[in-house]
C-alpha positions as CSV (number, residue, x, y, z in Angstrom):
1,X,124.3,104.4,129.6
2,X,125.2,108.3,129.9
3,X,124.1,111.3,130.3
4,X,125.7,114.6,129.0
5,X,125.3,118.2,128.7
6,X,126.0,120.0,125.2
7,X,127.2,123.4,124.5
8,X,126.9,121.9,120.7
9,X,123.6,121.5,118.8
10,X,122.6,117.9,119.0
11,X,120.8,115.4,116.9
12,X,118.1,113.5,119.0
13,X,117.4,111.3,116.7
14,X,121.4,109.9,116.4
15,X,121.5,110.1,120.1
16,X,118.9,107.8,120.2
17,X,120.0,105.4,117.3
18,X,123.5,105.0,118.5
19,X,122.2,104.2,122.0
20,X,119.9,101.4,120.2
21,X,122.5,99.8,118.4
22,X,124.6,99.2,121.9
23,X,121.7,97.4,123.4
24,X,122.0,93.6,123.3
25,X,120.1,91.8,120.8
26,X,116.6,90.3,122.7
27,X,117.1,91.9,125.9
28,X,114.6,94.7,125.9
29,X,111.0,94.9,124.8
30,X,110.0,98.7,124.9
31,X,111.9,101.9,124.2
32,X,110.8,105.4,125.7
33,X,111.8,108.4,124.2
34,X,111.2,111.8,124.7
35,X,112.6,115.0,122.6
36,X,112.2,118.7,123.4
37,X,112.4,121.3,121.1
38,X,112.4,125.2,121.7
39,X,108.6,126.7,120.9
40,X,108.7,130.4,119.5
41,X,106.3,131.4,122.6
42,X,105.5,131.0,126.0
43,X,104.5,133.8,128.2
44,X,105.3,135.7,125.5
45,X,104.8,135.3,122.0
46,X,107.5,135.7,119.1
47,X,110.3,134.2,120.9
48,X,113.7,135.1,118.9
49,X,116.0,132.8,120.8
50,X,116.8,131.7,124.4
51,X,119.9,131.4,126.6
52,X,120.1,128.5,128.7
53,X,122.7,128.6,131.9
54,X,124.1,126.2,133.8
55,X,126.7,125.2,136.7
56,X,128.3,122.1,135.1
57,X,129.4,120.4,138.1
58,X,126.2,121.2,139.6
59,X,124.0,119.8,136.6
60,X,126.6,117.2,135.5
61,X,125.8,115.8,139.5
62,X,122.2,116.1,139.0
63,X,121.6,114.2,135.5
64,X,124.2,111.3,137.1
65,X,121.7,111.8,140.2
66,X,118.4,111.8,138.0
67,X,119.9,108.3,136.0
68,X,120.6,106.6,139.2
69,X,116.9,107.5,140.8
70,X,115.2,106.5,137.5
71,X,117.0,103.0,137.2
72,X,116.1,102.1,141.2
73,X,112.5,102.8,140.7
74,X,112.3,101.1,137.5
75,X,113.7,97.9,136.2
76,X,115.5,99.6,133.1
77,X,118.1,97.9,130.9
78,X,119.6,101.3,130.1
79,X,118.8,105.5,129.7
80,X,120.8,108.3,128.3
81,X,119.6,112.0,128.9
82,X,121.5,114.8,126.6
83,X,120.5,118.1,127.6
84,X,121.5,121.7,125.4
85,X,122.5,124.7,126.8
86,X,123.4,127.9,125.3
87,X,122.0,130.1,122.6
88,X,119.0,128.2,121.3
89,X,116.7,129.1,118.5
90,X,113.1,128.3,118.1
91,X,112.9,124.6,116.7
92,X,116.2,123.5,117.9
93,X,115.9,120.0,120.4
94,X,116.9,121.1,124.0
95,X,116.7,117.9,126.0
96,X,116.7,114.0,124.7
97,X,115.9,111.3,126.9
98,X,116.0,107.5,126.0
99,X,114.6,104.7,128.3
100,X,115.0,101.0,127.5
101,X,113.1,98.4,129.6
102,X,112.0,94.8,129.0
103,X,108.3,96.2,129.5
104,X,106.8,99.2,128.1
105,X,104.9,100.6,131.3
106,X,108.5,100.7,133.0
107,X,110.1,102.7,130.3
108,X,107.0,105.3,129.3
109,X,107.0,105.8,133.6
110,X,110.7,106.3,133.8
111,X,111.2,108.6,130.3
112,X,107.9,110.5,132.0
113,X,109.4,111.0,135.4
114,X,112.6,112.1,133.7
115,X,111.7,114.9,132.0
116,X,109.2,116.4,134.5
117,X,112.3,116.2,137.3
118,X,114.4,117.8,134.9
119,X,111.7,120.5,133.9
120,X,111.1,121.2,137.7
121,X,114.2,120.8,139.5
122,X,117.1,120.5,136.9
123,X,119.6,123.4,137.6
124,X,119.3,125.7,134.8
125,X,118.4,129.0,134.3
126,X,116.4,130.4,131.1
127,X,116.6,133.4,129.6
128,X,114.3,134.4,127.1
129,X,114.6,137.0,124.0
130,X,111.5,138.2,122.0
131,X,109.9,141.8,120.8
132,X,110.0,143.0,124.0
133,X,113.4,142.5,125.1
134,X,115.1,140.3,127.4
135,X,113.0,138.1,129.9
136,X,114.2,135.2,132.5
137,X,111.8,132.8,133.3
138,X,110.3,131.9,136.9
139,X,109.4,128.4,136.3
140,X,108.5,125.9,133.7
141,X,105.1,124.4,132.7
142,X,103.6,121.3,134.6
143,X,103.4,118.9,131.4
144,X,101.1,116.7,133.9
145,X,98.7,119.3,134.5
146,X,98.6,120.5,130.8
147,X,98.1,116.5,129.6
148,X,94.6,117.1,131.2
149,X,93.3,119.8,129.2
150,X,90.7,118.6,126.5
């Protein structure tokens, strides 16, 4: 399908629903999604807002790169990742992903994968603004390792 960086607030759940509607009638028997939204913590609590920076040629290349990796590995019918930067507030969606597959395991794998290779490698840099001022951060959370804790 696509996949796009916004400077624009975006509307995952449009996203999505256009994507849908372009997807022949029959063809595909599971849809993966996966939506992230700006928390008001991390590290630090009270977040105010964060700035996310990019390269755009750089991350442009690297969703295209993501897409092409996730539809060799899995047999997927179509995907569309829409990722935010800029000033972000807490509760705004950051990142959308949308996998379609004829089989659910395939599309839950590939919307997975996704969003942990963006997390971890995608090239953008966060910085964060709370109480105490002004904060970039080092590295993001393992969703994987978090998933595990009862």
């Amino acid at each position: 399908m696509s996949n796009w960086i916004s400077e624009q607030a975006i509307k995952p759940w449009q996203i999505l629903a256009d994507c849908e509607v372009l997807q022949p009638t029959g063809q595909h028997g599971a849809t993966s999604s996966f939506i992230g939204t700006m928390r008001d913590f991390s590290e630090r609590e009270n977040l105010e807002k964060m700035v996310l920076e990019h390269y755009p040629q750089m991350t442009e290349r690297y969703l295209a790169k993501l897409e092409k990796l996730a539809r060799c590995r899995w047999p997927l019918q179509d995907c569309v990742i829409v990722h935010r930067v800029g000033d972000i507030l807490p509760g705004d969606p950051i990142v959308v992903i949308g996998c379609w597959s004829a089989h659910r395991r395939a599309a839950i794998d590939a919307c997975d994968w996704l969003i942990e290779e963006l997390k971890h490698n995608a090239p953008f840099w966060k910085k964060e603004f709370g109480p105490e001022g002004a904060h970039w951060v080092e590295q993001n959370t393992d969703g994987h390792s978090l998933g595990n804790k009862p």
